[in-house]
N, C-alpha and C positions, 0 to 999 in steps of 0.2 A: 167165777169169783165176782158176785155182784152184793151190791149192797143188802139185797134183799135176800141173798140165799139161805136157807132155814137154820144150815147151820156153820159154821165159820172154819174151815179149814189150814188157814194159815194165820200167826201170830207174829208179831215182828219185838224180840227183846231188845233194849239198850244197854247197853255199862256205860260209865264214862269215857271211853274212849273209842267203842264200835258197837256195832248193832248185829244183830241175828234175825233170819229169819227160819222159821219152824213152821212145821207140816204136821198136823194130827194124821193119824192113820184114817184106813179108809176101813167099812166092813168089818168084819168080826176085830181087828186092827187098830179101832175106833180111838182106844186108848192108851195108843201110844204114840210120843211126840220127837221127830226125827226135825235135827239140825240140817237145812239143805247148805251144802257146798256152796262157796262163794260165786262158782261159775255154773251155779243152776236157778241163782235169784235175778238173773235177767240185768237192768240197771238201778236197780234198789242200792242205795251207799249203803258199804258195811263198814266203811273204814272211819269211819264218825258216829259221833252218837248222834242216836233220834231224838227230835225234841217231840216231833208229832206227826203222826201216822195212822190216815182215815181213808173210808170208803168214799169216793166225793161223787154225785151224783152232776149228770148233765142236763143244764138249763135249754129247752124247746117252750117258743114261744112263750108262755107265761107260767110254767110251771117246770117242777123237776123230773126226771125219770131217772131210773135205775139206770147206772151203768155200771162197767169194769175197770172205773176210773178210781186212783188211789193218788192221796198224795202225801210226801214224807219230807217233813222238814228237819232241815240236817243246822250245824251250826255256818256251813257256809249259800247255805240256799233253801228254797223251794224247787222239789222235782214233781210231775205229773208223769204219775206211770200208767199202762193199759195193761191188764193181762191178757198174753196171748193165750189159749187156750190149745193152739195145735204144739208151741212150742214150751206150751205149761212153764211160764215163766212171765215177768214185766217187763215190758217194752216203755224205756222213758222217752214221752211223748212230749215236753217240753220243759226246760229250768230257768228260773230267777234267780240268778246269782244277788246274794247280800251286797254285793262289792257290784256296781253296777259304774259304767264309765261317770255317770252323771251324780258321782258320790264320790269327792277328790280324796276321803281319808280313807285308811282300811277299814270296813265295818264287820259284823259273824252276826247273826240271830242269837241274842238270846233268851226268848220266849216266842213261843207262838203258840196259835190258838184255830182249832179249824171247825167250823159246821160242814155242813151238807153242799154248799158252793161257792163257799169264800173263807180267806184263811188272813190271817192278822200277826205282823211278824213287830219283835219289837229288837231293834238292830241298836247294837253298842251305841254309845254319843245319843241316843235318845231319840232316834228317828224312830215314827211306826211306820207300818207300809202296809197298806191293804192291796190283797190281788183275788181277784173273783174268775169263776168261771164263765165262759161266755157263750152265748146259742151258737147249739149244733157244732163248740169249735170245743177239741182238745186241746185247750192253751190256756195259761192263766193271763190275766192281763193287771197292770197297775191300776188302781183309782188312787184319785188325789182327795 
């Protein structure tokens, strides 16, 4: 599961109130698309809708590369997940909670916005928040 792979095997739906994730078949299989069980999506939320859900590439030295970095914005956070590959499944690798102690009211996302290694949240009361990826680290981190 990398950004670059030729062709895309998994798809993440939302409804209003929860998300799915889906598996295209593999080989002669090709075209057909099976809902994985909630306890086969690793720590992907399904229990909220998605607001946005990308491939994110990792930042080395002064340019990007391919990784198996995803990240999926829900109404109450930013998650970075990795897919494992022996356990065919995502491993979340770090979250931003919208409600952060350094934000005295309740806040939720609701819009965000992602490229290739930074993501743009716009949180109830009119805060935006930017969080980017950082060299060689699975983590998003805040800018101000």
């Amino acid at each position: 599961m990398n950004a670059t792979d030729r062709y895309n095997s998994l798809i993440l739906v939302s409804t209003v109130n929860e998300s799915h994730l889906f598996r295209f078949g593999e080989g002669a299989d090709a075209s057909t698309l099976r809902r994985m069980e909630t306890t086969h999506v690793g720590g992907v939320i399904t229990d909220q809708p998605t607001l946005a859900f990308s491939n994110f590439y990792r930042r080395q030295a002064k340019e990007y590369v391919n990784s198996s970095l995803v990240v999926q914005i829900v109404p109450t956070g930013a998650y970075l997940f990795e897919w494992d590959s022996i356990m065919n499944t995502y491993v979340e690798r770090m979250k931003w909670p919208a409600a952060p102690p350094a934000i005295p009211t309740p806040v939720v996302v609701v819009a965000a916005c992602v490229n290739a290694s930074q993501v743009a949240l716009a949180l109830s009361g009119g805060i935006i928040v930017w969080l980017s990826i950082e060299s060689n680290k699975a983590n998003l981190e805040l800018k101000s």
